[in-house]
N, C-alpha and C positions, 0 to 999 in steps of 0.2 A: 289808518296809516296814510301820511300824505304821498301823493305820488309825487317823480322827478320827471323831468320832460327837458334833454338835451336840444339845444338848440345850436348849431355850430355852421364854421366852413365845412363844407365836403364833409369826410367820415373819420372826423376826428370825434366825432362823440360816440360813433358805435364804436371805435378804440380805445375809448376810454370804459365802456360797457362794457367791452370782451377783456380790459387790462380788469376791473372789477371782478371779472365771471371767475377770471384762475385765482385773485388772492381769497375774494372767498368760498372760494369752488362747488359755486354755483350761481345760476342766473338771481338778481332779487326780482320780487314783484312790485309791480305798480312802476316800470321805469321805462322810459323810450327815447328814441332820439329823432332830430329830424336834421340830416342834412341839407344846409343851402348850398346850393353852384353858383358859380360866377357869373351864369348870363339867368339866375333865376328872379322875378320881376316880384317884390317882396309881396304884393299886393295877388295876384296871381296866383301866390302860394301860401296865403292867408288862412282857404278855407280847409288846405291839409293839416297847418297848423293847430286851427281849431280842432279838427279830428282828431289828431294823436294825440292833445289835451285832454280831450274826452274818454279817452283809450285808458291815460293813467290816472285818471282822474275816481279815484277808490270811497268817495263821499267826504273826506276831509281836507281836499282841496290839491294844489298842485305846486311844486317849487321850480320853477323854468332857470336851467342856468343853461348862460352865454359864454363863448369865448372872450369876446373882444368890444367893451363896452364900445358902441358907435358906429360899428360896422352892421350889416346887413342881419347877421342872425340876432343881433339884439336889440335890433329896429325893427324887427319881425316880433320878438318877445315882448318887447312895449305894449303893442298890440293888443296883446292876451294877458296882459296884467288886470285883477281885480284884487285891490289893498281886501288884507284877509283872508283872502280863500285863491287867488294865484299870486305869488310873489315873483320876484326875479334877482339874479345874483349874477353878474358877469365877471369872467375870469378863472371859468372853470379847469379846476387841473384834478392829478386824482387822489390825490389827499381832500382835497375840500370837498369831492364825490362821494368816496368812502367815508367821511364822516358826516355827511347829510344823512347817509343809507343809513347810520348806526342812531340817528337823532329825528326819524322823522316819524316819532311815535310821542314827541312829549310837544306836541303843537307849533303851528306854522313861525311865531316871534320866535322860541328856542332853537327850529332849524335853521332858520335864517341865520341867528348871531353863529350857531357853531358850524355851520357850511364856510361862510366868511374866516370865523376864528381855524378853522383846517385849513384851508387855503394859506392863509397865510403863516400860519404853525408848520405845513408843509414846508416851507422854504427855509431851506440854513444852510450855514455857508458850511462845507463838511472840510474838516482837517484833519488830516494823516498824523497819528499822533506815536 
């Protein structure tokens, strides 16, 4: 199973963990987050990142999703990218969460397209009908 490895502003990824915990009510395995702060120095906090990598890292590798391509947690995730065995995905919301957790058993290319394909399948414009 591949692991997930939140990388965000502040504690927007363990809210996105604990919004996952009640729809499937229960924690999954192989999944962590790490919050960045605004005075934190990305380099400085490299070698926590590597650690919690290695945390969810279950022998078949690791998918890191960011909030916000270009900002600090996904210039921290760059980082720890190895094409293969850790990918990266920015833009994380929890439909694209939820459906990595449901896809990260049929190999790292399939979770990638359908982390991505959630994500944006998540989003529609909803009308009152």
């Amino acid at each position: 199973m591949i692991g997930i490895l939140l990388i965000t502003h502040g504690t927007f990824g363990e809210s996105l963990i604990q919004n996952v915990c009640h729809v499937l009510n229960k924690r999954p395995p192989l999944i962590g987050q790490f919050g960045v702060a605004a005075q934190d120095d990305p380099l400085d906090i490299l070698p926590m990142a590597r650690l919690l990598l290695g945390e969810v890292d279950g022998g078949k590798g690791v998918l890191i999703m960011t909030d916000i391509l270009g900002a600090t947690p996904s210039n921290l995730a760059l980082k720890l990218l190895d094409p293969g065995r850790v990918e990266g995905v920015a833009g994380v919301n929890l439909p694209m969460l939820l459906r990595a957790l449901t896809y990260r058993k049929n190999g790292m290319e399939t979770l990638v397209q359908k982390a991505i394909s959630g994500g944006h399948d998540g989003i529609i414009n909803m009308q009152r009908r």
